[in-house]
BARO-424376 format. One line per 10 residues: for each residue z, x, y of C-alpha. Coordinates in nm, 3 decimals, decimal comma. Layout:
REM residues N
Z X Y; ...
***
This chain:
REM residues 455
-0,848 3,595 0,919; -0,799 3,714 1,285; -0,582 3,971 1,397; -0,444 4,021 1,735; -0,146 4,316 1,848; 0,146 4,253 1,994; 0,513 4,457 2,052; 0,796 4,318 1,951; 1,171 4,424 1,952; 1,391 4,387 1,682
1,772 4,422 1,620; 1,885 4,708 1,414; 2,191 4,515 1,356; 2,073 4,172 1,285; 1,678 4,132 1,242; 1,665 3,957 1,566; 1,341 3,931 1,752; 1,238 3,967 2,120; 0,927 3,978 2,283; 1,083 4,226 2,563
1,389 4,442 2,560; 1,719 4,343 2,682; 2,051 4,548 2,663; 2,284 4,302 2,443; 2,144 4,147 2,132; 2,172 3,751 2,127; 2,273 3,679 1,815; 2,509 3,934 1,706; 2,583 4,042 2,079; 2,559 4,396 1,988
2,498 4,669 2,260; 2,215 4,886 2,258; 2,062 4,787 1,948; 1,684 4,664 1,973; 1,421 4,858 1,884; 1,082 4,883 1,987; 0,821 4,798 1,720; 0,417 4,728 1,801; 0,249 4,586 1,494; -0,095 4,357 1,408
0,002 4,021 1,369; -0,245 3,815 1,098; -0,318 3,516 1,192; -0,461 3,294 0,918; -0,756 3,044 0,996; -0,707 2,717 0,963; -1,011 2,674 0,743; -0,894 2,926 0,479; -0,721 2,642 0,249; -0,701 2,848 -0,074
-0,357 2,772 -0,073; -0,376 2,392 0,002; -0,177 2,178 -0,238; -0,190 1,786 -0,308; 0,144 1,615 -0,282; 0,308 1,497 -0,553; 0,572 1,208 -0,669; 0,867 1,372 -0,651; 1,010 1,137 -0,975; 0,688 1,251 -1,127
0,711 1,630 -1,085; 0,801 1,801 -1,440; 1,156 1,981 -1,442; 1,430 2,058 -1,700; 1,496 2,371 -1,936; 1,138 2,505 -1,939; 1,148 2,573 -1,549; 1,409 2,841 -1,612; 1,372 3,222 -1,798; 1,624 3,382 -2,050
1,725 3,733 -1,894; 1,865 3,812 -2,238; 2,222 3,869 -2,092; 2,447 3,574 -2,131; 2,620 3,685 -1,812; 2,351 3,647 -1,552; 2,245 3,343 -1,678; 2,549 3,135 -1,643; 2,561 3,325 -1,324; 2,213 3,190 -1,214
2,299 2,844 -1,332; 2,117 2,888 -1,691; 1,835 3,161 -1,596; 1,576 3,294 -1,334; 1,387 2,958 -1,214; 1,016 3,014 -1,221; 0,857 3,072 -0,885; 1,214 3,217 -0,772; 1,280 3,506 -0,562; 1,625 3,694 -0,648
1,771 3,950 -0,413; 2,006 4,168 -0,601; 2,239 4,348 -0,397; 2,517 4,626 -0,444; 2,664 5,010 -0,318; 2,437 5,278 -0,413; 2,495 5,423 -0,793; 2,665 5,050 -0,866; 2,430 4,967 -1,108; 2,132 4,766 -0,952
1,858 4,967 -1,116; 2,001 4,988 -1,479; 2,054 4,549 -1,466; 1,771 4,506 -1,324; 1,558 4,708 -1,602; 1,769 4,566 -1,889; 1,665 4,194 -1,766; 1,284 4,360 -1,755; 1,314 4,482 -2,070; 1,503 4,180 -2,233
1,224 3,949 -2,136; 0,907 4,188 -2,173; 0,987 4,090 -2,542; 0,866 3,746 -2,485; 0,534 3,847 -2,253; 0,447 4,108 -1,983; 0,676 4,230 -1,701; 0,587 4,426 -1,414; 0,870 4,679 -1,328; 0,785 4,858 -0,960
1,025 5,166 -0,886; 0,932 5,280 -0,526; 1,223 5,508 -0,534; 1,144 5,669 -0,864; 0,869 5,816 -1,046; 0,737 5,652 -1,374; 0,889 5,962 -1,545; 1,231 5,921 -1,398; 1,248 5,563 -1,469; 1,157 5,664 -1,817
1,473 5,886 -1,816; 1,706 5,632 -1,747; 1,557 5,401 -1,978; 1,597 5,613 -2,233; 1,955 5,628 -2,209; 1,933 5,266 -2,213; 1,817 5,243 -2,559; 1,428 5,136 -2,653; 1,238 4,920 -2,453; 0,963 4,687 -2,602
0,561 4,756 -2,516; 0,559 4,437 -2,280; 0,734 4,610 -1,987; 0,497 4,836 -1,766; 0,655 5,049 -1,475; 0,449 5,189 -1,204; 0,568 5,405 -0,862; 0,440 5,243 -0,574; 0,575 5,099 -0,257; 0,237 4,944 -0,127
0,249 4,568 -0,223; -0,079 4,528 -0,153; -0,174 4,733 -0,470; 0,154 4,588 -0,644; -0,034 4,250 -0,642; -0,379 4,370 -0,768; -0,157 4,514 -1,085; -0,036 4,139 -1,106; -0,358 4,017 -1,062; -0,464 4,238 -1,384
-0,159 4,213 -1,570; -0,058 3,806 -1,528; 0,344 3,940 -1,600; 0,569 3,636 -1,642; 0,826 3,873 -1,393; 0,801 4,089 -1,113; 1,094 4,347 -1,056; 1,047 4,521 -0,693; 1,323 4,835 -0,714; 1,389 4,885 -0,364
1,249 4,668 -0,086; 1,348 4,850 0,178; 1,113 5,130 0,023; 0,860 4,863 0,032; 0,562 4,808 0,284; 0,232 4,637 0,366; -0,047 4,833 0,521; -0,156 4,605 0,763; 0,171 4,644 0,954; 0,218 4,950 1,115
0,589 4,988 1,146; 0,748 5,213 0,879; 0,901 5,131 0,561; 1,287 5,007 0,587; 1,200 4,883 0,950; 1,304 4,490 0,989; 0,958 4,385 1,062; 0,796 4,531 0,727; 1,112 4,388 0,514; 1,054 4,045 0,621
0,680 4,069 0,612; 0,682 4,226 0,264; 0,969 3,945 0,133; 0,686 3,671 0,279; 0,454 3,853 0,105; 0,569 3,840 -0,258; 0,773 3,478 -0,190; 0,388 3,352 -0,160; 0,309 3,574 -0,465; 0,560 3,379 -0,719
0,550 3,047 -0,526; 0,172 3,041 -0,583; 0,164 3,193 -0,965; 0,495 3,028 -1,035; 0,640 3,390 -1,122; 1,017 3,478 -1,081; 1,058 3,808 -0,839; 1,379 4,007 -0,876; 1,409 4,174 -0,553; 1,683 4,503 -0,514
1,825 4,557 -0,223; 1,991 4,845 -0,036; 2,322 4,851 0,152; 2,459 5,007 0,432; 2,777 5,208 0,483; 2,966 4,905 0,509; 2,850 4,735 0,200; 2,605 4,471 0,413; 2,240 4,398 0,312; 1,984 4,670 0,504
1,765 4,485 0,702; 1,758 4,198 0,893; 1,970 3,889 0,769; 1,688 3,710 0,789; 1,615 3,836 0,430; 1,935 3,672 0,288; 1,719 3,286 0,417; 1,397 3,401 0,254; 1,524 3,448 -0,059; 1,628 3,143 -0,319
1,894 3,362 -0,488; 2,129 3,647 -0,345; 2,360 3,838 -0,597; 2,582 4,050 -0,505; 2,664 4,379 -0,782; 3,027 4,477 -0,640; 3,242 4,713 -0,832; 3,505 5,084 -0,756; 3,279 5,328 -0,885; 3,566 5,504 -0,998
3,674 5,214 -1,228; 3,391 5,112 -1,517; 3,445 4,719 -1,421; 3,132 4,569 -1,242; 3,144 4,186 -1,104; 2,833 4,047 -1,025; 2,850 3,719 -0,749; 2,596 3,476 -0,613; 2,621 3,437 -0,216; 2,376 3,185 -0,236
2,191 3,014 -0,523; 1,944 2,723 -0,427; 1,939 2,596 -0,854; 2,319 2,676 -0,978; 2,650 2,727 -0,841; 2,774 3,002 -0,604; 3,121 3,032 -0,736; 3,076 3,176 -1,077; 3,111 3,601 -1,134; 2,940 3,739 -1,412
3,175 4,030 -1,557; 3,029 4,379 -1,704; 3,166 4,731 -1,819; 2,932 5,066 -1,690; 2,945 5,272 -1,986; 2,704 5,568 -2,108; 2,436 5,325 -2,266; 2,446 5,088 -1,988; 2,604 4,780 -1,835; 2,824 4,588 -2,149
2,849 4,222 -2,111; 3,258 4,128 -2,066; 3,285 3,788 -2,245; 3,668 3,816 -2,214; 3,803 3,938 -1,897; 4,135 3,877 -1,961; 4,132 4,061 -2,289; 3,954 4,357 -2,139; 4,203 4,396 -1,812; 4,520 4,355 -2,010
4,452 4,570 -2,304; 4,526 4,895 -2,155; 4,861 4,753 -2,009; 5,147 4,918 -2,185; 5,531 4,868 -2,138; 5,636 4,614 -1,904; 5,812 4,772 -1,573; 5,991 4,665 -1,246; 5,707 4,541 -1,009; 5,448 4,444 -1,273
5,384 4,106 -1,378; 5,079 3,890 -1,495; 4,890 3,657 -1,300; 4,692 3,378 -1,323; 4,400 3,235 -1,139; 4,008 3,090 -1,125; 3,698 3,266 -1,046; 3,418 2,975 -1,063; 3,449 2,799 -1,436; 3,659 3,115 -1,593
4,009 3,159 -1,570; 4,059 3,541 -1,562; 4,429 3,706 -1,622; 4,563 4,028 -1,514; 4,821 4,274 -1,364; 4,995 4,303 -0,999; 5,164 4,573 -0,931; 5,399 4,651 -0,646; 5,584 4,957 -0,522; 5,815 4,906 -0,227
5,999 5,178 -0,057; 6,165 5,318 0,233; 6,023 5,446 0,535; 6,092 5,785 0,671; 6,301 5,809 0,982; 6,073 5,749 1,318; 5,762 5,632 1,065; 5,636 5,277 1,109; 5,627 5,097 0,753; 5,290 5,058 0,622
5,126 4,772 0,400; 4,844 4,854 0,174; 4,673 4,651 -0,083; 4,443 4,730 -0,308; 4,222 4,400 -0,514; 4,448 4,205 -0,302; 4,351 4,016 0,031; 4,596 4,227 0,303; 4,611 3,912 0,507; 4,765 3,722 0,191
5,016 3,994 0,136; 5,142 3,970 0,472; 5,205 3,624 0,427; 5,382 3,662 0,126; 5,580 3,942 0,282; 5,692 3,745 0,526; 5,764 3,431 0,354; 6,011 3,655 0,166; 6,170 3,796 0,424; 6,232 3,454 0,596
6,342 3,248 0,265; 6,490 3,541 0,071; 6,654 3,757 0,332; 6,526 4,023 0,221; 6,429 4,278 0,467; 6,089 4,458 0,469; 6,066 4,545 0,838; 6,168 4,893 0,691; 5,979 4,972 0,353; 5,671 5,062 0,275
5,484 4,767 0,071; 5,207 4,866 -0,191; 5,013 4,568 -0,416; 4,729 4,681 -0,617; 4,552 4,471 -0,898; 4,503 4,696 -1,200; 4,149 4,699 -1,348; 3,913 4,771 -1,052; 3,903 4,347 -0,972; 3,915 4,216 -0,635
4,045 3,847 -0,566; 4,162 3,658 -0,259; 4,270 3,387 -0,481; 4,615 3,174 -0,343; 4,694 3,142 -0,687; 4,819 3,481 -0,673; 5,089 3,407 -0,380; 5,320 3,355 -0,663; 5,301 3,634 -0,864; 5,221 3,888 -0,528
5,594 3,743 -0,454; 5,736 3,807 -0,775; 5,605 4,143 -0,803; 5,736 4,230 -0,508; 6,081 4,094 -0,558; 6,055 4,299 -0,905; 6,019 4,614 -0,744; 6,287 4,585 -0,472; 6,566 4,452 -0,683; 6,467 4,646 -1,012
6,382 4,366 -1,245; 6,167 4,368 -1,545; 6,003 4,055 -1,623; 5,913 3,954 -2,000; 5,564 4,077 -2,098; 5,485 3,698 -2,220; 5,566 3,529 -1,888; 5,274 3,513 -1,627; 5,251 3,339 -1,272; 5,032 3,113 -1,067
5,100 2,882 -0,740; 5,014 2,928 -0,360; 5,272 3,017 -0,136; 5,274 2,813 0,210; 5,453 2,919 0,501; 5,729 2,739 0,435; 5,821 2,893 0,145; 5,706 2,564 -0,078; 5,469 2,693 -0,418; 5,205 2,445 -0,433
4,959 2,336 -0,723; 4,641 2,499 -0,762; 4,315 2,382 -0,912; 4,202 2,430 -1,299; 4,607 2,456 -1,390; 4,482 2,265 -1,763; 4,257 2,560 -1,819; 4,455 2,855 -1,687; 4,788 2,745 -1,892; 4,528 2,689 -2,195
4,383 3,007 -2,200; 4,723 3,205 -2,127; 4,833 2,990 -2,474; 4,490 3,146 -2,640; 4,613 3,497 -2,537; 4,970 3,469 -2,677; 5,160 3,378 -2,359; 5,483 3,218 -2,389; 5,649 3,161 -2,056; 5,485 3,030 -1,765
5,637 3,003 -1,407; 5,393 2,711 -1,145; 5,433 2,467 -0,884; 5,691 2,212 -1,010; 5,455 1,927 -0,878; 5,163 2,060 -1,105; 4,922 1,813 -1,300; 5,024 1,893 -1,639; 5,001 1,722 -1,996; 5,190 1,893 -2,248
5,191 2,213 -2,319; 5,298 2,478 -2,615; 5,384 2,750 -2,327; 5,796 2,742 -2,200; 5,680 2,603 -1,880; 5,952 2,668 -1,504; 5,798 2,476 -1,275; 5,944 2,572 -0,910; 5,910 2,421 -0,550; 6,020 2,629 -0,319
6,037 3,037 -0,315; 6,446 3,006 -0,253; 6,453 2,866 -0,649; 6,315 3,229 -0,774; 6,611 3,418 -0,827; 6,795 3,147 -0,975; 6,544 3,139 -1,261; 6,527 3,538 -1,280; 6,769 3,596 -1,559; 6,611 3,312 -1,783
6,256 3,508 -1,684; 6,374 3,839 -1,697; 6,406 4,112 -1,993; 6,665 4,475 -2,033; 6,470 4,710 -1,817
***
């Protein structure tokens, strides 16, 4: 192997790369932002072929359930499409405190009953990571942890170990010797991601990579990272609410839209099987601006509360919109949808929408129930505590159907619903729910004294 140096400037921003400086980044046109970075670049020989491989028939190529790995938590795996694909490389991603560390060392320790995992903390000591696990509960023999950030020594304790997963806890806190830019710098993330996709590409061993975020909740590093990788998940959550939701951005072997649902508590992340159950239990007496909603996220229908506050604005003070779980652009469509079909007049009240449980959704199946909520709070109506919503709202005021409607009224059945307000034109068979199917927004207060309950 041959070596030869070179300098190189890379985007703070983005990870791009330029062989000399210029003032505006190309790609994500950012002032200011590339960095000067000399390193050795390796350049293999072409006669080192340790790593040649014959091609193969791709109808002969051997595939099916024993390609994939059990984490042990039912949640990841349907989120991963049935488990971690041997050979993969998983980025997990999420706000600092969120709960990267503790998943990731409940999947090690879930599958170091099975064979040998290889935990490496290069942001904790051995010790520390023995605290935490500790508060985890007990952890089988098969899971060794060691503090390092070299990956060069990470893959000699593979080579002695033979683990059947690699967990690399941060990174960014990860480097290679042979580069001499410093840890957390673009040029040693994507070297060091290269370095351990040819590790479990070549010894068909999953990697579970953690990732750090910046202040705006965006992947450190360059975005190159995000291509490297065959799986990104993103860990997403208000730390000041227990609820975690865990996403996949991208997922080369299982679908992207599914959200894998878990509860922080003292002994660790909980597994939420029923999210509907869990966000609605702590809802007491219905009141004016609080109604249930229905919608989708991937295969699982997920119900839960909207609530709105409207008031008026001070004298001289411009009238302010906030949502909170809710998309803002969304609520300003519904706003003025109402205001244009309704008559009612907003330009003067302050609008607040928040989605109680800590969940954030930009579903259009809420339009309806955003609507209603709002209309609950400004005209003081209580709506029965067995009625929920679901329909987009279009700019004209029309409710239109949304997908999955089968499973959502189902499920709202299976959790004692009665009542049921949708798009009129709605694809459904017969149903056990009280169903008011509506067309346009202007039909809504008609309906509310059928819908509504004493306050």
């Amino acid at each position: 192997m041959s070596k030869k140096r070179r300098t190189v400037f890379y985007c703070e921003n983005c990870g791009h790369q330029e062989m000399k400086w210029v003032g505006r980044c190309p790609e994500c046109k950012e002032w200011g932002t590339l960095k000067e970075e000399p390193e050795e670049e390796y350049v293999e020989e072409l006669t080192n072929l340790s790593s040649f491989q014959t091609p193969q028939v791709l109808n002969q190529v051997k595939s099916g359930a024993t390609v994939r790995f059990s984490t042990g938590i039912g949640e990841i795996d349907r989120l991963l499409g049935g488990g971690l694909v041997i050979g993969s490389v998983m980025l997990l991603v999420g706000d600092p405190g969120i709960g990267k560390s503790t998943l990731s060392l409940i999947i090690a320790g879930n599958m170091a009953r099975d064979g040998t995992v290889l935990y490496v903390s290069g942001e904790e000591s051995s010790e520390q990571t023995k605290i935490r696990a500790d508060r985890l509960g007990a952890f089988p023999d098969g899971l060794y942890v060691v503090s390092e950030t070299n990956l060069e020594l990470v893959k000699k304790h593979f080579e002695t170990l033979k683990p059947r997963l690699i967990i690399i806890d941060s990174i960014q806190s990860s480097f290679l010797s042979k580069l001499r830019s410093t840890p957390g710098s673009p040029s040693q993330i994507k070297e060091c991601t290269l370095f351990l996709i040819k590790i479990a590409k070549q010894e068909n061993v999953p990697v579970i990579l953690v990732g750090q975020v910046t202040k705006e909740s965006e992947l450190a590093g360059p975005r190159v990272l995000e291509h490297l990788v065959d799986t990104v998940v993103y860990l997403e959550g208000d730390r000041t609410q227990s609820l975690r939701i865990a996403r996949a951005v991208k997922n080369r072997f299982g679908p992207t839209e599914e959200v894998a649902l878990f509860e922080m508590t003292a002994a660790g992340l909980i597994e939420v099987a029923n999210p509907s159950e869990y966000l609605l239990e702590s809802r007491n007496q219905t009141m004016p601006g609080s109604v249930i909603v229905a919608s989708t996220r991937g295969s699982r229908p997920i119900f839960t509360e909207i609530q709105a506050l409207v008031t008026e604005t001070a004298e001289g003070i411009p009238p302010r919109q906030i949502a909170i779980g809710v998309d803002r652009n969304r609520l300003l469509l519904v706003t003025a949808v109402i205001q244009r079909w309704l008559g009612e007049r907003l330009t003067n009240k302050n609008i607040f929408v928040s989605i109680a449980g800590g969940i954030e959704s930009g579903d259009p199946a809420l339009d309806l129930g955003i609507a209603a909520s709002i209309i609950s709070s400004i005209r003081g109506i209580t709506f029965s505590s067995k009625l929920f919503w679901v329909g987009e709202l279009t700019l004209s005021g029309e409710i239109r159907p949304v997908p999955g409607i089968e499973r959502l009224v189902s499920e709202g059945n299976r959790l004692g619903f009665e009542q049921c307000v949708l798009a009129k034109r709605s694809k459904l068979k017969q149903s056990e729910l009280k169903v008011f199917g509506i067309e346009h927004l202007r039909r809504l207060p008609a309906l509310t004294p059928e819908l509504s309950v004493e306050g």
